[in-house]
N, C-alpha and C positions, 0 to 999 in steps of 0.2 A: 516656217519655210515651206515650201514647193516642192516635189518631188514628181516629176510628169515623166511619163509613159515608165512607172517603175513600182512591181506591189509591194505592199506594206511587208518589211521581213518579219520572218516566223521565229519571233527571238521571245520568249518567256520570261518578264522581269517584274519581281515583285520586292519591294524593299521592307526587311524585317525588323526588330527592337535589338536582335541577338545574333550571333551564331556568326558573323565574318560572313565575307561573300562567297555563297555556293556556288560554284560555276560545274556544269553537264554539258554535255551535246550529246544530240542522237546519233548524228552521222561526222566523218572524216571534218576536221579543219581547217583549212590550207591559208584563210587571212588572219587569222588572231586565236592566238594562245591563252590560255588560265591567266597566267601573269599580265599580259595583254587588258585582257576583262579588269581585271580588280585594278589595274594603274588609269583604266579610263575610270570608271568607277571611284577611286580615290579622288582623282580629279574633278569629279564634281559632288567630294564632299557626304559622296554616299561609302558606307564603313559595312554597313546591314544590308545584306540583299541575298536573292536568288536569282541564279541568271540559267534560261534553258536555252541552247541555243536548239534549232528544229530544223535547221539547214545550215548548211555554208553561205555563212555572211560576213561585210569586212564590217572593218573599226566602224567606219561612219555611218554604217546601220545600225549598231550596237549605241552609238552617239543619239540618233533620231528617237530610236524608241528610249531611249533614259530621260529627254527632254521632252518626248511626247506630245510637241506640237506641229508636227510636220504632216501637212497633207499630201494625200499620193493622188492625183488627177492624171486622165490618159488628155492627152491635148494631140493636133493636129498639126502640123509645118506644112502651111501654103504659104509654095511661091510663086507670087506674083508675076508680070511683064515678064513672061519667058520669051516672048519675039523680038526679047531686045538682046537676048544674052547666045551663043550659037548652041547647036545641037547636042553636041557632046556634052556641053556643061547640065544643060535639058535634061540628058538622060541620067548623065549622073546625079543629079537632084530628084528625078522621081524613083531612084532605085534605091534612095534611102528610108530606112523604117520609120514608118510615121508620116509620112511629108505628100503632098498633091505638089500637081505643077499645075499654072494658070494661067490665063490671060484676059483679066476685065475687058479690055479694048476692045479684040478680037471672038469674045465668047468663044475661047479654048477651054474644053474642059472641066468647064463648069459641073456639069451633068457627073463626072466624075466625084468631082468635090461634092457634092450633093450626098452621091452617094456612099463616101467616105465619113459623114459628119453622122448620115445615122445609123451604119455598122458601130462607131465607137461611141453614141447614144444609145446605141443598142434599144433602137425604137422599132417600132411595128404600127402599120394602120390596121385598123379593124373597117368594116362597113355592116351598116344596121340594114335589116330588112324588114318592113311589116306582115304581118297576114295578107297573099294576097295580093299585094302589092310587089313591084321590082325592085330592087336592093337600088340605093341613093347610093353612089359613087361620087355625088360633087361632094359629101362630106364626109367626115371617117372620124375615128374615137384615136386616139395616141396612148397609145400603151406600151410598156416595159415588156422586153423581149419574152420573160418566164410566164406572164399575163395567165390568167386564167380566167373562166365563162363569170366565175365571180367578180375580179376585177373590171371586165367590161358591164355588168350589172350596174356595180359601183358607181362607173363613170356616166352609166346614163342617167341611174336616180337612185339613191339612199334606201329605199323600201323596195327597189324588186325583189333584193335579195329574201326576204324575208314573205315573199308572194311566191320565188322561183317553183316551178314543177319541173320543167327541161329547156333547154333550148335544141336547135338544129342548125346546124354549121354545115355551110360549103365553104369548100376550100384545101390546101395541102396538111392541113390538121388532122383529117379525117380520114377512112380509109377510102369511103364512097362517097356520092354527093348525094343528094343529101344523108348527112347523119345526126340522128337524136344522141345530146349529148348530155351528162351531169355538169355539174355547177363546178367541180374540179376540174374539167377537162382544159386540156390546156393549148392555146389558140396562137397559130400562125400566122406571120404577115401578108395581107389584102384577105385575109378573111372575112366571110361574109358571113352573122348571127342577128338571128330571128331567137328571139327570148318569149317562152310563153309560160305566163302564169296561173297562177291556181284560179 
């Protein structure tokens, strides 16, 4: 099953040969009690186990991780043809968590949605520059928000890393512009890196 815009709970569950079911928490439990545990537990047949719970969680977190095929995905709720529906309903659709309002027809908001898909892709462009030469802005590198000078190596070609001496970043990464950086450094979106090698 599915689990969208919700993270994986912090429940500790390992099933043992012996010993009845251990149930602990670290902190208060307001959804489900010891007797709680071991009656879901019994229900699916497990006798042997250790249960840590790491935060307050209900029963059907306790469910997910026991059956351990549930994926947690963040998703998006765009609604579409908002020029059909009036203003009020409008606002109350875009003030909900997670959700864009749109309009195909009318290119409402698009530019919004755009930018909503790669906050929760948690994407970043990079842009290469040569020796020399003016940094290429018609193309860029797609990288994960944590990226680092190594990662963007990577994505150009398999063996820089292993040539790398420094590179030099413009951009809000840095404190100045230009600065010489190590191969850890760690690179922000529309950044601009010139990689030179040994």
């Amino acid at each position: 099953g599915l689990r969208l815009n919700k993270p994986k709970p912090n429940i500790y569950f390992k099933i043992r040969k012996t010993g009845g079911v251990a149930f602990s928490a670290m902190c208060a439990l307001t959804h489900v009690s010891e007797k709680l545990v071991q009656m879901i537990c019994h229900e699916y047949k497990i006798f042997h186990a250790e249960v840590l719970f790491r935060e307050n969680c209900t029963a059907d977190d306790l469910i997910d991780v026991i059956c351990g095929n549930r994926v947690y995905l963040k998703c998006i709720y765009c609604y579409n043809k908002i020029d059909c529906i009036s203003l009020e309903e409008v606002d109350r659709l875009a003030r909900q968590e997670h959700s864009v309002v749109m309009s195909c027809e009318l290119n409402l908001n698009l530019d919004c949605l755009l930018e909503s898909i790669w906050d929760h892709l948690a994407l970043i462009r990079i842009y290469t520059k040569k020796p020399g030469k003016k940094p290429d802005f018609d193309d860029c590198l797609i990288l994960r928000r944590s990226a680092t000078i190594e990662h963007v190596c990577h994505v150009i070609h398999r063996t820089i890393v292993s040539n790398f001496r420094y590179a030099i970043v413009w951009g809000t990464s840095t404190k100045y512009n230009p600065q010489r950086v190590g191969i850890s450094h760690q690179v922000h979106d529309e950044d601009v890196v010139q990689v030179v090698k040994k």
